[in-house]
N, C-alpha and C positions, 0 to 999 in steps of 0.2 A: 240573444244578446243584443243592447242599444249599442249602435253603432256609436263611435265616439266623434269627440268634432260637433255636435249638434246640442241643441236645446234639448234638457230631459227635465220632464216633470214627473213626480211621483207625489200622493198623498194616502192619507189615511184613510181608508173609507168609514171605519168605525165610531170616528171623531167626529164630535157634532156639535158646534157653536151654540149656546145658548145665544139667541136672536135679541137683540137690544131696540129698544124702541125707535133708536135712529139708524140710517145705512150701516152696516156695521163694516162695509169692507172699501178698500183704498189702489189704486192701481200706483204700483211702486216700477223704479224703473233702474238701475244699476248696470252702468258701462266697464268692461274691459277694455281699458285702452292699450295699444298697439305704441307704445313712446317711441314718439321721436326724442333720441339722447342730445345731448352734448358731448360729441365726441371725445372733446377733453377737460371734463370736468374739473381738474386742478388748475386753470388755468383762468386767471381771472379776467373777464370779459367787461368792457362798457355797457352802462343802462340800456344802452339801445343797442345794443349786439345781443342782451339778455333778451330785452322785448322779442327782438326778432324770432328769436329762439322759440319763447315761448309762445309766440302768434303763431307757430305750425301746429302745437298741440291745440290750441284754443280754436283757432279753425276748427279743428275735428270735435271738439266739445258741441261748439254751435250745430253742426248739422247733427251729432246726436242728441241735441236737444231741442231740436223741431223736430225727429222723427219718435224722439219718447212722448213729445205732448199729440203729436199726431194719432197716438196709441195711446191715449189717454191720462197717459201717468201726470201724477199729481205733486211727485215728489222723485227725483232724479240725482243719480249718489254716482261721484264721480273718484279713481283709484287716487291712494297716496302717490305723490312724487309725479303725480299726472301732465301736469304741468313745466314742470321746471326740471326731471331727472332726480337722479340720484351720484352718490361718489364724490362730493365737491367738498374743499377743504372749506375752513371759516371763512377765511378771505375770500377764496374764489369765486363764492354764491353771493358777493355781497350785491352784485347787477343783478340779481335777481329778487332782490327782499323789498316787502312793501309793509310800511305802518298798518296796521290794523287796530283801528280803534275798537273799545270794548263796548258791542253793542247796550253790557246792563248799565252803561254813565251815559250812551247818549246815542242818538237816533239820525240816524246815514243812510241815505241811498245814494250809494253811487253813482248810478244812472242817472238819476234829475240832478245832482248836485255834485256834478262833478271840477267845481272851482276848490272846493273845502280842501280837499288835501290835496300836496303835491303826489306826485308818482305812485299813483294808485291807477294805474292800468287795467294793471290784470283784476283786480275788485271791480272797476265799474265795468269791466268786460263780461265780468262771470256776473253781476248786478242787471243788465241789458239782457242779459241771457236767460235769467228767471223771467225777469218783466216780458219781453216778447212775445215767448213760449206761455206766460203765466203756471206756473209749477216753482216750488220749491226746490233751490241747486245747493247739493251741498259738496262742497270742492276742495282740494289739499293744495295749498302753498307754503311758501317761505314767509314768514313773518317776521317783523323785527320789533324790536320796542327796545324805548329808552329805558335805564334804570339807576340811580343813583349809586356812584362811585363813591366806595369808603376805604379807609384806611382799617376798618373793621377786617380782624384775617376770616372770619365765618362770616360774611357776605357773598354771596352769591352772585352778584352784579359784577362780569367781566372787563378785564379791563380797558377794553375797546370803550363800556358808559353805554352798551346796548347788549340786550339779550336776543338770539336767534332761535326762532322757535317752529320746529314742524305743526304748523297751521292747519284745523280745519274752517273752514268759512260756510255760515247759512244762508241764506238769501232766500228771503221773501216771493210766493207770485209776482208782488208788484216792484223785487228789486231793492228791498231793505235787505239790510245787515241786520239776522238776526240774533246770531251767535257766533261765537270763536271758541276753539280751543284748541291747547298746545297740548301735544305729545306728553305723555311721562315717558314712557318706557321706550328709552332708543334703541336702537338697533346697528353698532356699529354708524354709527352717523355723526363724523366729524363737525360737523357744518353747524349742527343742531344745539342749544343747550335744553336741560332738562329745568321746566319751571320750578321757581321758587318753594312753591306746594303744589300736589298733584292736584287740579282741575276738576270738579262735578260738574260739568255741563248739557243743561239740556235746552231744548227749543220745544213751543205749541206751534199744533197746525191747527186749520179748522177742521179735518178732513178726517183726522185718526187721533188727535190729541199728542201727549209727549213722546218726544224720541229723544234719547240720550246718543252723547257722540263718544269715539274712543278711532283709534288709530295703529291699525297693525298688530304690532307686538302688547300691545297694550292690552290683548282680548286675553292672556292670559296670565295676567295680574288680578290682585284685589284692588288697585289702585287703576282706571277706573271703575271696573268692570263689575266687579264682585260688588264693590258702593254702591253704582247704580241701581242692581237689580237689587240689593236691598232695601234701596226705596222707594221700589215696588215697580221700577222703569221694567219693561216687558215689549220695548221698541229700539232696537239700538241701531244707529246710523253707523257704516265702518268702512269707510275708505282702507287702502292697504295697499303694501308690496310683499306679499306674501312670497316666501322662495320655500317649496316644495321639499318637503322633508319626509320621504317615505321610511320604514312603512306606520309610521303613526302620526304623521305632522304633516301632510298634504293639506293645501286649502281646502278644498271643499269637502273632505275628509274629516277635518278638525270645528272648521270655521258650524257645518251641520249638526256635528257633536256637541256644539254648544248651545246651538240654539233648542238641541231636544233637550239637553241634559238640565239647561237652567230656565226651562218653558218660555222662550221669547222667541220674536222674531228678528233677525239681524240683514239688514240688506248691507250686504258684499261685493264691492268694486275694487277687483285688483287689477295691477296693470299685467299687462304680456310680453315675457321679455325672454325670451327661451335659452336667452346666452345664461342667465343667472337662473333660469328654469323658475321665471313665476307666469301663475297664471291659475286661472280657477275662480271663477265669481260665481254669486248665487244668492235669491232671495229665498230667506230660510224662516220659516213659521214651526211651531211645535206639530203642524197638520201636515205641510206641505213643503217640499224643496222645487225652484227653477232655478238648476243651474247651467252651467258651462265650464267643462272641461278639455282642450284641447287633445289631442293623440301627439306623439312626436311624428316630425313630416306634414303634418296638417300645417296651411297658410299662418305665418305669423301677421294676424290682423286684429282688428277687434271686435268685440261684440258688446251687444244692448239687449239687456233682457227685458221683459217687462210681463208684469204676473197683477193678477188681484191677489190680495190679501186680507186677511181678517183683521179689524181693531183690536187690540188686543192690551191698549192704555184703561185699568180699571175705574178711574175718572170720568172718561169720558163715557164709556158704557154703560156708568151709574152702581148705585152700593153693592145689588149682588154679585157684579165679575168682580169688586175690590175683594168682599172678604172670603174669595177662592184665592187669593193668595200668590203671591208668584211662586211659591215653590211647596207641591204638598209633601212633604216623606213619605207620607203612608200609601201614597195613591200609583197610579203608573202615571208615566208619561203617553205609553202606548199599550193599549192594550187591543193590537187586530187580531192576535190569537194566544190561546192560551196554553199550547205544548209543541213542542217538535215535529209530533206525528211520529214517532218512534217510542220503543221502549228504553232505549238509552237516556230518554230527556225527561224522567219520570221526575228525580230527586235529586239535588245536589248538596244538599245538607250530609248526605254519611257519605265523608271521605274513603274515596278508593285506598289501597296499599299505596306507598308511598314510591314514588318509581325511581329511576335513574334519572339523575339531573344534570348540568353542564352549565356553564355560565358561559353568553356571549352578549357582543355589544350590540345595543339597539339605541337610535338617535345619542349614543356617544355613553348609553347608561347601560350598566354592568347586569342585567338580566338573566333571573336562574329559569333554567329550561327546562323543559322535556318533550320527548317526540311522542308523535302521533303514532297508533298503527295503522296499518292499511284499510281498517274496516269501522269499526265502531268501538266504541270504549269509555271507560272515564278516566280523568286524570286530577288529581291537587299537588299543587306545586306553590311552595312557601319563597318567600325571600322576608330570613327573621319571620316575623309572628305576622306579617301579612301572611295569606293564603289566597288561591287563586283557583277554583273549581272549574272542571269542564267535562257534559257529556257530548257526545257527537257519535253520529256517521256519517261515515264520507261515503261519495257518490263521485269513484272516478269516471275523469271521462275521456276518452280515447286511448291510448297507446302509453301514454307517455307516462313516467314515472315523476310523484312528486311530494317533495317530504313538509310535514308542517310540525307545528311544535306550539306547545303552549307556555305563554313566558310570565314572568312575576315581576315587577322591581317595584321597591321601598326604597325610598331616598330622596336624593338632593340633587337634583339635575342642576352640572355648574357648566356646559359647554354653550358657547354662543348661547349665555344667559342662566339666571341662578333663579329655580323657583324648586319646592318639595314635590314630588310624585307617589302617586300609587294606583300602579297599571298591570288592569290583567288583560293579556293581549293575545291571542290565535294565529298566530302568522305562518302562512307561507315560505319557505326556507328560498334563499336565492337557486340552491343546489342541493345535491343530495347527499351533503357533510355535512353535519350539527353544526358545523364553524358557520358556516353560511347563513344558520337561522339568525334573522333581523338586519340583516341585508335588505337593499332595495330590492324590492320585487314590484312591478306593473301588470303583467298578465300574471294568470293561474287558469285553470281547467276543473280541478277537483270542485263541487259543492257541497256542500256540507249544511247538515241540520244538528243546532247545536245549542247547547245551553250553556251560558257564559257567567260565573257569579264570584262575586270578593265581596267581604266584608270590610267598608272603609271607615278612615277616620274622619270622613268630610263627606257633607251632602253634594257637594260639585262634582260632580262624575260624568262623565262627558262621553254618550255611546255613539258607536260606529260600528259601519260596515260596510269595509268596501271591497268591490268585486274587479274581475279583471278588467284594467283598461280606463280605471278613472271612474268608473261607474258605483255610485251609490244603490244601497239597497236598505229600505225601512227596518231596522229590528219589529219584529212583530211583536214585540212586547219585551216592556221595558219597564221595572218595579223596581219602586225604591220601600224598603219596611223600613220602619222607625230604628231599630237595631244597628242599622249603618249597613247592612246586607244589600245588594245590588245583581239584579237578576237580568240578563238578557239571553232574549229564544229569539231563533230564526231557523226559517227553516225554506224549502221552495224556493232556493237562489234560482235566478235568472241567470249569472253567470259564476266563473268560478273565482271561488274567495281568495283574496289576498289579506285581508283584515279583519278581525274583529276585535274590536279593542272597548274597554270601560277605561279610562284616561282620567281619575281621577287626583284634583288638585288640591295641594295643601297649603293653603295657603298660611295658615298660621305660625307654620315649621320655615317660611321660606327665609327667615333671618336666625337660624338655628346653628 
C-alpha cells in the first residue's frame, strides 16, 4: 500500500507519445495552499486591513514560486480563493477586489507599469512574481468591474453599477496580463456574480501551446468545460476549492476521472482547509497522475507539485496529433490490459438473473443497488432503462468483514447543484447494512478484479478508481464502442477498493 500524505506518481507503461519534431514535454507545477482565512469574513474590512490580509497568502505564493522555477517548471497554477478566502458577503469582500482589465482590448504589465491603475496590488504582485521567477502564474482573485446601470428589469448589471466576479488571472514569464476569466458556475458564493455570458477563455505559451481556464465547480458543466474541449482545447488550467464528496466526488477522485475520461491534461490547485475537508491537487495527463492527497492527522500545510508533462495542444504538435482528435469513441483511453485474469471477467454483454435490489442515497442521489457476495459473481442492476453490468472477484483480506454493492442512478442531481447523471458505481458499504451502502467510506481491505460496464447516453463518462486511503489506481483498460457502451477492467489492486465508478455526464438533459 502507498503510504498517504506523500507525492504518488503512477503512469501507463503501454502508452506511447507519438514524438513531434519539437520538445514535446513541459514541467508544470501546481500548489496546494494551506489559507490563511479571514477570521470573519462577514465583516467588512479597509483596503489596507484587506492588503494585509492578503500579503500573508501572497508571501507564501512567492517562496513557492522560486522553489517551482528552481524545479524547472515553466508554468505554476495557484488554488481558487488562494489569496483572499472564502464566506464573505457582497459588501464585505469589497477591500478586497481589484479592476482587471481585459487583457484581449489592451496590453498591461503590472510590474513595469504600475502608475496605470489605481489599487491593483495584488496583480502587480502576482505580475513580479511571474517576471522574477520567469514562468507563467496563473492565480485566483476577487475582480471587479464596472457595468452600466439600467432601468431594463433583464439586465444583469447590479445595482451597486459594478459586477463582482471570481477571477482567474495569467501572467506572462515577463509579467504581462495575459488572460482573465470569471467563474460561471458558483458555488454557494455570496460575494460573487455570475457573468453576463459564460466565458471561452484560453491563453498561448511558447512551451506547450493553449491552455483553457475554468474554475472549480465549473469542471462539471458544459459551460466551460465541455466548450473547451470541443474545440479541440486538450490543456486545461484549474485552480479550485474543491470540498471532498466521497464516495464519488473527492478531488483527485473526480478531478483524474476527468482528465482520462475527456483525454486531457488538467493541472489542479486546490486549497487545504480540513475544517470544510478540501484538499487534493494533482497534475493529470491521459498517461500519467502526480498527485497529493492528505490522510486525516496529517500536518494541515501545503504543498507544490511539480511533474513533466507531455504537449498535448494538436497545434502545436503539428496536423497528425490534430486529426486524432480529442475524443475517439471507438478507441480506449487505456489499454495496459486486456482481462481480469479471472474467469468472471470474460463477458459482460449476457446479463446475469436479475437480483434483489434496495435503493439508498449516494451524494444526495436516490441509487438502486445490490450487494456483492463474498466470492466472485456477476451482477446487472437497472435504474429505469439505464443498466449497469459487473463481473468480479473479491480477494479478502484479513479478518474483517466487509460488504460492497453495485449501484445504478439515472437522473437529475439537484443538491448543492443541478446537473443530469448516469453512474454505474462499486462501492464499498460504510457497514454491514444495505442502509449503509453510499456512505462515506475512506479505508477498505477487500481487492477486487472487476469488470465495470453501462451503456450511456453521452460520451463523457468520467472513470475511476479508488483505493483505501485517497489512493488512486489506473483502470487498466478503459473502452469506449461507438454504441455508447463503456467498459472498464481492473484488476491487481495494490490496495483495497473503495471505488469504482464510470460518472457519466449529461449534459444536455441538465435543463430538463
Amino acid at each position: 500500500m502507498i503510504p498517504l500524505g506523500v507525492i504518488v506518481t503512477f503512469s501507463l507503461a503501454s502508452v506511447v507519445l507519438t514524438q513531434p519534431v519539437k520538445d514535446s514535454s513541459y514541467v508544470a507545477a501546481v500548489y496546494e495552499h494551506n489559507l490563511i482565512v479571514n477570521p470573519e469574513p462577514r465583516v467588512s474590512l479597509s483596503r489596507d486591513a484587506a492588503l494585509q490580509h492578503m500579503k500573508k497568502n501572497l508571501d507564501i505564493y512567492e517562496e513557492q514560486a522560486a522553489r517551482a522555477a528552481q524545479q524547472g517548471a515553466q508554468i505554476l497554477v495557484f488554488p481558487e480563493d488562494g489569496i483572499h478566502g472564502f464566506n464573505f458577503s457582497r459588501s464585505s469582500i469589497s477591500g478586497y477586489l481589484e479592476t482587471v482589465p481585459d487583457p484581449k482590448q489592451e496590453s498591461w504589465n503590472p510590474c513595469t507599469e504600475r502608475e496605470k491603475y489605481n489599487n491593483t496590488e495584488v496583480l502587480q504582485r502576482l505580475s513580479c512574481m511571474a517576471r522574477q521567477n520567469n514562468l507563467y502564474i496563473v492565480a485566483n482573485m476577487a475582480g471587479l468591474q464596472p457595468c452600466p446601470l439600467s432601468t431594463d428589469p433583464t439586465s444583469s448589471c447590479p445595482s451597486d453599477g459594478h459586477w463582482q466576479f471570481n477571477t482567474n488571472v495569467v501572467f506572462r514569464s515577463d509579467g504581462l496580463l495575459v488572460a482573465r476569466y470569471h467563474k460561471n458556475n458558483l458555488f454557494y458564493e455570496d460575494s460573487f456574480d455570475t457573468p453576463p455570458q459564460p466565458e471561452i477563455i484560453t491563453f498561448d505559451t511558447p512551451f506547450a501551446g493553449k491552455f483553457g481556464l475554468l474554475i472549480c465547480f465549473d469542471i462539471l458543466f458544459q459551460e466551460p468545460t465541455i466548450t473547451l474541449v470541443e474545440k479541440g482545447l486538450r490543456q486545461l488550467v484549474y485552480p479550485t476549492a474543491w470540498i471532498n464528496t466521497l464516495p464519488l466526488l473527492d478531488s483527485v477522485q473526480i478531478h483524474r476521472a476527468v482528465s482520462l475520461g475527456a483525454n486531457l491534461t488538467l493541472l489542479s490547485a486546490n486549497l487545504r482547509h480540513d475544517h470544510l475537508d478540501m484538499g487534493g491537487s494533482g497534475i493529470y495527463t491521459p498517461f500519467s497522475a502526480t498527485y497529493h492527497h492528505a490522510k486525516r492527522g496529517d500536518p494541515e500545510e501545503g504543498r507544490l507539485l511539480v511533474a513533466r508533462v507531455p504537449v498535448l495542444d494538436p497545434e502545436w504538435l503539428g496536423q497528425q496529433a490534430k486529426e486524432e482528435g480529442v475524443l475517439n469513441s471507438e478507441s480506449s483511453s487505456s489499454t495496459a490490459a486486456d482481462s481480469c485474469h479471472n474467469e468472471s471477467c470474460s463477458d459482460a454483454s449476457t446479463a446475469p438473473p436479475s437480483p434483489i435490489t434496495f435503493t439508498s442515497s449516494m451524494i444526495s442521489d436516490p441509487f438502486t443497488f445490490a450487494l456483492l457476495n463474498e466470492t466472485e459473481g456477476r451482477l446487472n442492476v437497472c435504474d429505469g432503462t439505464f443498466c449497469c453490468h459487473l463481473q468480479y472477484q473479491r480477494f479478502p483480506q484479513g479478518s474483517s468483514k466487509e460488504l460492497y454493492a453495485l449501484g445504478a442512478f439515472a437522473g437529475l442531481h439537484t443538491v448543492d447543484g443541478r446537473f443530469a447523471l448516469q453512474v454505474c458505481a462499486l462501492v464499498r458499504c460504510a457497514g454491514l447494512d444495505q442502509s449503509s451502502c453510499g456512505q462515506i467510506v475512506e479505508e477498505a481491505e477487500s481487492k477486487m478484479d472487476f469488470l465495470l460496464e453501462g451503456k450511456f447516453g453521452t460520451r463523457y463518462v468520467y472513470p475511476s478508481v479508488l483505493a483505501s486511503r485517497m489512493v488512486l489506481e489506473e483502470p487498466e483498460h478503459f473502452e469506449k464502442a461507438a454504441d455508447g457502451r463503456l467498459t472498464m477492467k481492473h484488476s491487481n489492486m495494490t490496495g483495497g477498493l473503495v471505488t469504482a465508478s464510470l460518472f457519466g455526464r449529461m449534459y444536455h438533459q441538465d435543463n430538463e
